[in-house]
N, C-alpha and C positions, 0 to 999 in steps of 0.2 A: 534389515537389509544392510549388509557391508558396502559401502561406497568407497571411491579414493580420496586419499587422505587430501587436504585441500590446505592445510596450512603446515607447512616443512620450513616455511624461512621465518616463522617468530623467532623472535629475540627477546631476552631479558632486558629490563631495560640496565641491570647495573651490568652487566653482561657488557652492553654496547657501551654505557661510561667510562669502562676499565680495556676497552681493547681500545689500539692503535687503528688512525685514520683508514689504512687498507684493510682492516680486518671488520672495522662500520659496513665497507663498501659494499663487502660479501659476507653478511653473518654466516655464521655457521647453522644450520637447519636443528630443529627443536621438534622431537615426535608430537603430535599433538595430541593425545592423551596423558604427554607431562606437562603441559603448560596450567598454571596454576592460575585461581581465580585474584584479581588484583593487578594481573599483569596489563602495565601501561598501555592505551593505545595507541593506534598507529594507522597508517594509511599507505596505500598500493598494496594490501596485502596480496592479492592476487594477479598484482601484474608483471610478477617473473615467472620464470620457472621454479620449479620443488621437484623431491621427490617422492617416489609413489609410496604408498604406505596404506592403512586403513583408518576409516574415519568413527573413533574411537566415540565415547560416552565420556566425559574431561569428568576423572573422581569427582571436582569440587562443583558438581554442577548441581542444585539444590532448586526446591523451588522458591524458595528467597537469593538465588543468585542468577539464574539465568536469563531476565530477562534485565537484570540491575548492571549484570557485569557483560561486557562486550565480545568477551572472548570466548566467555559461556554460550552466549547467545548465538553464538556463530550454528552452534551444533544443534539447537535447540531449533533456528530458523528453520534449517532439513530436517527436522521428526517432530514437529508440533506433538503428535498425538505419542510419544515416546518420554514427552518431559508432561502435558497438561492433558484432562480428559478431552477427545473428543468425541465428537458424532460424524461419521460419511455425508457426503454426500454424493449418491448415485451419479454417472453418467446417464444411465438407462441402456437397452440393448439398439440405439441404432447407430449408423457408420460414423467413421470417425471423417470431420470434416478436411479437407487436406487444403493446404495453404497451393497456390501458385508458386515458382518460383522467380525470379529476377535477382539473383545475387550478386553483390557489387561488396567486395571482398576490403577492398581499402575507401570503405565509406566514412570510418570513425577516424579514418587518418586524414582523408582528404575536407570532413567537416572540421570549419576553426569556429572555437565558442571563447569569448571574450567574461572574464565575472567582473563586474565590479564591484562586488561586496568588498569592505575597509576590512574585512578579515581574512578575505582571501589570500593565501601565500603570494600567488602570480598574477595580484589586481588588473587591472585592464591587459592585461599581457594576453593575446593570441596563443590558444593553446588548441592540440587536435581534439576533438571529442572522448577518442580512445585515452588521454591522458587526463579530463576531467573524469571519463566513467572510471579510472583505477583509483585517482586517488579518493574517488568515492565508496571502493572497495566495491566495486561492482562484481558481482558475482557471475547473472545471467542478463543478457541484453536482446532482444530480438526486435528488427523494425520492419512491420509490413506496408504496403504502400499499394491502394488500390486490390488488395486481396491476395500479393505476392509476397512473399519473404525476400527483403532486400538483403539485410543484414541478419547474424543470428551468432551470438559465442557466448560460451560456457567457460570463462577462467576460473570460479570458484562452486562450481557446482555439477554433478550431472545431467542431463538433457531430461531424464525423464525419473527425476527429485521433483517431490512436493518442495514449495518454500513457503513459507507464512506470506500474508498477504498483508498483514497489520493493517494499519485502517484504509488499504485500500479496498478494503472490505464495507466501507460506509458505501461507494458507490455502488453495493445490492440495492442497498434500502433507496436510493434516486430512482433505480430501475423499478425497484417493485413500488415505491408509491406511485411512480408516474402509470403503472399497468391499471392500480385502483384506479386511481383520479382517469384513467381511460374507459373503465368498465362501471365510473359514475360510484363508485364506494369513498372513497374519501376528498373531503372538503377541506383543504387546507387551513382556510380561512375559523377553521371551525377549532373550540379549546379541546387540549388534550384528556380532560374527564369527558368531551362527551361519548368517547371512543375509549374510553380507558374508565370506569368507572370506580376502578381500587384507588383511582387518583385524585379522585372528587376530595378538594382541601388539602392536599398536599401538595407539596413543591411545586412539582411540574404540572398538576389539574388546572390551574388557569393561563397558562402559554399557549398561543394556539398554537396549531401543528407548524405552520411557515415557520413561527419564532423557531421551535424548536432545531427544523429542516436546518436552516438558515445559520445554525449556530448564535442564533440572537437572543438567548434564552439565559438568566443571570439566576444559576444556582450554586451551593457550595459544594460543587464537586472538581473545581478546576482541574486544568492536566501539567500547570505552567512549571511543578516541580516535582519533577520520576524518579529523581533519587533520594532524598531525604525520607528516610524508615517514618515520620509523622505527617507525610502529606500526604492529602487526599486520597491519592492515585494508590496509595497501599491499601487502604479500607478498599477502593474499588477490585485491587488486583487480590484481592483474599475474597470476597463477596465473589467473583464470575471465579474462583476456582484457580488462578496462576500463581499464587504464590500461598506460601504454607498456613492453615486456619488458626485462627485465633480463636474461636471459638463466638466470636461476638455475630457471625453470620450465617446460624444456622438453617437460615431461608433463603439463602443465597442471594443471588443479585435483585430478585425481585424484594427483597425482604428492605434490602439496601435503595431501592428506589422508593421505597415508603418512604425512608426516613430523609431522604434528600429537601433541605428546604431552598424557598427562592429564594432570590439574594437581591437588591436597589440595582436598577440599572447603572449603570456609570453619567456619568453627567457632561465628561470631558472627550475628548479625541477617541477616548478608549472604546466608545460608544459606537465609533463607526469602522472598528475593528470585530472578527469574531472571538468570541469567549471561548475556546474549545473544550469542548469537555465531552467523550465517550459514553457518559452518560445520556447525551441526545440520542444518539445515535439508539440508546436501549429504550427510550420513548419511543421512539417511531417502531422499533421492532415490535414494540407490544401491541400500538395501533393497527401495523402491519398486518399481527397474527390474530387481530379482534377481527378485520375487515374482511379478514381470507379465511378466516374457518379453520386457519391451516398453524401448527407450528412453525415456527420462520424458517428450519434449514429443507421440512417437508416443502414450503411454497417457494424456497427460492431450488430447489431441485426440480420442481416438475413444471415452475412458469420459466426457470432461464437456463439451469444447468444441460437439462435432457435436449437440450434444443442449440448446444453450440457445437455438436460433435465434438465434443472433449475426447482425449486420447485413455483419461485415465479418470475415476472420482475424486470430488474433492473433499473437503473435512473441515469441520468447523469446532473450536472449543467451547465446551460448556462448562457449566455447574454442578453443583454438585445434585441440580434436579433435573438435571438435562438441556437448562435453558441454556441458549445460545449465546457467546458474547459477538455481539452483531455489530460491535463497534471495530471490531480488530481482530477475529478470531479464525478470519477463514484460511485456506492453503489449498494449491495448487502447482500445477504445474507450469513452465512460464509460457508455451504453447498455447495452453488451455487460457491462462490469461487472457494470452494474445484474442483468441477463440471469444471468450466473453467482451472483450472491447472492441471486437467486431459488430456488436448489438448497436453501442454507439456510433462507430463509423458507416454503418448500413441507416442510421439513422432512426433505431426503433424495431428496427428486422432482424430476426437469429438468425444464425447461418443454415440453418432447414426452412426456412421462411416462414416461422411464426414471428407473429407480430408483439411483441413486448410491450411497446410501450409507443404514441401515438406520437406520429413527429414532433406533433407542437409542442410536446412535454421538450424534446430535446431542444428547441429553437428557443420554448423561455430559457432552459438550463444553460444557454451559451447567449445569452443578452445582455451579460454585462450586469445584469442585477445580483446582488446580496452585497454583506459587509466585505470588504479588505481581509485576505487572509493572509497574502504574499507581494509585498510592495503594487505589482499590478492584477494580480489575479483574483478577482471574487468568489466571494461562498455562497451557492443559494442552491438549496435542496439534495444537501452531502455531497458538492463536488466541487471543484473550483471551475472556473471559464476564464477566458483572453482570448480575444478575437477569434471568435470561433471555435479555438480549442477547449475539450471538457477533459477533465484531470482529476487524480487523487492520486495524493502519493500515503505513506507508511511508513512509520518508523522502521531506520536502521537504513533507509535508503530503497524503500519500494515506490514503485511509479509504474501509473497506468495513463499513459497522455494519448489524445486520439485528438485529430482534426477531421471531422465528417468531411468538409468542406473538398479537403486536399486528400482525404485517403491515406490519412497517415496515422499506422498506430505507435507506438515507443513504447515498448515494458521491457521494466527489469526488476532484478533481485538486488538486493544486496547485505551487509553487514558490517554495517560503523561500527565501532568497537568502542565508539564514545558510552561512557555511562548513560550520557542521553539521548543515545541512539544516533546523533548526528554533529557533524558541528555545526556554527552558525551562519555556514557559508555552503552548509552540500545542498540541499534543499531548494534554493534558489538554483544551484548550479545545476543539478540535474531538469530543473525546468527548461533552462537557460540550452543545455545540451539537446534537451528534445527540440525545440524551436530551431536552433541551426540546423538540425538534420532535417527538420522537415522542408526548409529552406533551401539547404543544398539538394535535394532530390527534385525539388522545384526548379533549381536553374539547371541539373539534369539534363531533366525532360524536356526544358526550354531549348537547351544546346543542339539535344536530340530532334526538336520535332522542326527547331529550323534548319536543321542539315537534312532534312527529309526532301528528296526529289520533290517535285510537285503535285504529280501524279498520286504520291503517297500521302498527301497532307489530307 
């Protein structure tokens, strides 16, 4: 499918060192099918104008570049299943769920989000929302509120593009354990060979399932370094199938979960931080798919996807045996997102009123338990929580924040164009940005419901 072109105002960067200050001000537009792999990043890509044009396949797009190079990945986020294999995942044949409206047009103008990350360009400086989601290269943003679409824009994407989910895709596997541990099949408490049986004496056979959940789990598979061609994350991204084979994984990711060993806990601060590594996330799928009978993209289509009224299916990448990477591999639409973190704000309930997963599952997931993941935020059972709120976000700038409490969902797309998907200051800020929004639509409703005659209260 031909979409509109979504980046007309790249620049070179030797380009902008050789022109004159007015001519920085206003580059000149760059088709984006010549923009070459290498090219510098940058930030607000999407919050001017451009012109229209079509949204090309960029020659230098490889599968050793595209999820390495930022500018690659732009293209690669809209056609997952166009650069890596995927698998569908059905909607099913019933209606499509429709959102409420309440549209308040200058929400992201009127929300102010403060960072004070020391890396932030505008440290403690009051800025509107709308100017933290661009210079985060926000793509697609939608916020519902109570089961209404308050807010909803497309600056780098179309309304009804699949986007990658990146590992906001580990928040399936919270949903579907929580649905076992409801229907009495898995025991957290219990180690990962007793559910995994290929894993009796390897790495991850004696972690039990929380560690894993929890990201408390010390193997050598870290994530702490995506760009260097000899870390980890390359072995794993050749193993699930994203980047081009070497031939050392001809049993794909499973073959590569054999070979993972544990690793000494840490002993220092480090310890009460989590170790991230993608690689949990593919222990629990496999537990997942021992407990359910089921393949994991077959059990997460027919216990969550068939049940949100989704507008369109979604798609998962796999391996080269069909296996799922269940760590980061799903895509959607941002809708449909929305749609799925509904499950969370309903508190356990799909939007056709199957019941997913039992409250209490959500009320441990928002208790303030697991390791530090994000200065305040904890990790316990593949999600983050703060007061209430359950979260996960994705490389390149994806985020799914939801407050059951307050009825507030916050999804969006995006694509950092850093090498490492983010810099060291978006991450926190897109947090930072859902929590004011939820905040302003809070003193809203307050302004609102005291200005209410009496009679109406």
């Amino acid at each position: 499918m031909m979409t509109l072109c979504l980046l007309l105002l790249a620049v070179s960067v030797a380009a902008a060192a050789d022109a004159p200050a007015s001519a920085q001000e206003s580059p000149p537009p760059l088709r984006w099918d010549a923009i070459e792999p290498g090219t510098a990043p940058r930030e607000g890509l999407f919050a001017g104008g451009y012109a229209a044009g079509m949204l090309q396949r960029p020659a230098g797009l490889t599968l050793d570049t595209w999820f390495h190079d930022g500018w690659m990945r732009i293209y690669a986020l809209l056609h997952l299943d166009r650069v890596v294999p995927c698998t569908g995942i059905g909607r099913g044949g019933g209606p499509v769920w429709m959102f409420g409206s309440d549209r308040r047009p200058d929400l992201l103008v009127r929300t102010q989000v403060t960072i004070p990350d020391e890396t932030f360009p505008h440290r403690d400086v009051p800025l509107a929302a709308r100017q933290v989601f661009d210079l985060c290269n926000g793509q697609g943003i939608i916020v519902v509120r109570h089961g209404k679409i308050v807010f909803e824009d497309y600056p780098g994407m179309d309304p009804a593009q699949r986007h990658h989910w990146m590992s906001i895709s580990k928040s399936a596997l919270n949903m579907l354990m929580g649905k076992l541990v409801m229907e009495g099949k898995l025991d957290l408490t219990r180690k990962v060979e007793d559910y995994v049986p290929e894993l009796t004496g390897k790495g991850y056979g004696s972690f039990t399932v929380q560690e894993v959940a929890d990201m408390d789990a010390d193997v050598d598979m870290n994530e702490a370094n995506y760009t260097a061609p000899g870390a980890p994350f390359w072995k794993w991204g050749r193993a699930i199938g994203w980047f081009a084979d070497d031939g050392q994984w001809p049993g794909g990711v499973k073959q590569l979960m054999l070979a993972i060993e544990r690793q000494p806990r840490p002993s220092d601060e480090a310890a009460q931080k989590v170790r991230y590594t993608s690689s949990n996330s593919q222990a629990l799928a496999w537990i997942i798919e021992k407990q359910s009978g089921r393949p994991l993209p077959q059990y997460f289509e027919e216990s969550i996807w068939r049940h949100i009224g989704a507008v369109a299916d979604a798609a998962v990448s796999v391996d080269r045996h069909g296996v799922p990477f269940a760590g980061g591999g799903l895509c959607s639409t941002l809708r449909d997102l929305a749609r799925y973190g509904t499950i969370w704000a309903n508190r356990g309930v799909a939007p056709d009123g199957t019941r997913v997963f039992a409250e209490a599952w959500l009320q441990e997931n928002t208790s303030g338990k697991g390791l530090l993941i994000m200065r305040d935020y904890h990790y316990h059972n593949h999600s983050y929580s703060k007061d209430g709120a359950i979260v996960h976000q994705g490389h390149s700038g994806q985020m799914l924040w939801v407050h059951p409490g307050h009825g507030t969902i916050v999804a969006c797309f995006g694509s950092n164009t850093e090498p490492t998907g983010q810099k060291r200051w978006s991450s926190r800020a897109l947090l930072l940005m859902a929590e004011a929004i939820d905040r302003e639509l809070a003193a809203v409703e307050g302004i609102h419901s005291s200005a209410a005659p009496a009679a109406d209260r």
